[in-house]
N, C-alpha and C positions, 0 to 999 in steps of 0.2 A: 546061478547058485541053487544048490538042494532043499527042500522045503524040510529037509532035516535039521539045517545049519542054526547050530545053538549056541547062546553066550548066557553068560552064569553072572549075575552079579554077587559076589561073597562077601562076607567081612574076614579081612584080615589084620595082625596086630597093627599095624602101619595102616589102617583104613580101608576102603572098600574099593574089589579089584574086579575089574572088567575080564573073564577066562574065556577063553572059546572051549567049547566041547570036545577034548579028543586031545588038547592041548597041557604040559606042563609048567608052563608061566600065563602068567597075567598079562593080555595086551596092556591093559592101565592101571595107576593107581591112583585112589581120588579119594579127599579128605574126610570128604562125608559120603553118603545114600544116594543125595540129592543131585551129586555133582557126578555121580558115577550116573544117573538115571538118564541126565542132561543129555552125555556122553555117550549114554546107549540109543539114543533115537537116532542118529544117520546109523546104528545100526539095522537097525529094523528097514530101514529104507535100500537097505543094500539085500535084504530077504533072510536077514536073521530073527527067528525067535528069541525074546530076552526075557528067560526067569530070571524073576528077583528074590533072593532070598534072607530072612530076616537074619540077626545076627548067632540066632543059635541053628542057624542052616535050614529051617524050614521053608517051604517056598511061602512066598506072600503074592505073587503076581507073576503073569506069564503074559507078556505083551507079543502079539502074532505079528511076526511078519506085516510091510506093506506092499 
């Protein structure tokens, strides 16, 4: 995997969605933050970077790769 490879946590009306970078829909949808966060750790383990970003789209946290 590319040490580019990025996923987006966003809020959307329906709760907070898992994107990948480059992509048009949301791999997941999760009810809260917390559950979307959960949900992003295998991906960091697969060599994904995961910004988190607050509800009005600012980043809050950019979790590197492991």
């Amino acid at each position: 995997m590319a040490n580019t490879a990025r996923v987006h946590i966003v809020k959307r009306d329906a709760g907070w969605a898992i994107k990948k970078e480059g992509k048009e829909r949301a791999s997941s949808l999760h009810d809260n933050k917390q559950d979307a966060l959960r949900a992003s750790n295998s991906l960091t383990k697969k060599g994904f970077d995961v910004i988190v970003h607050n509800a009005d789209g600012s980043v809050s946290k950019w979790k590197k790769s492991k």
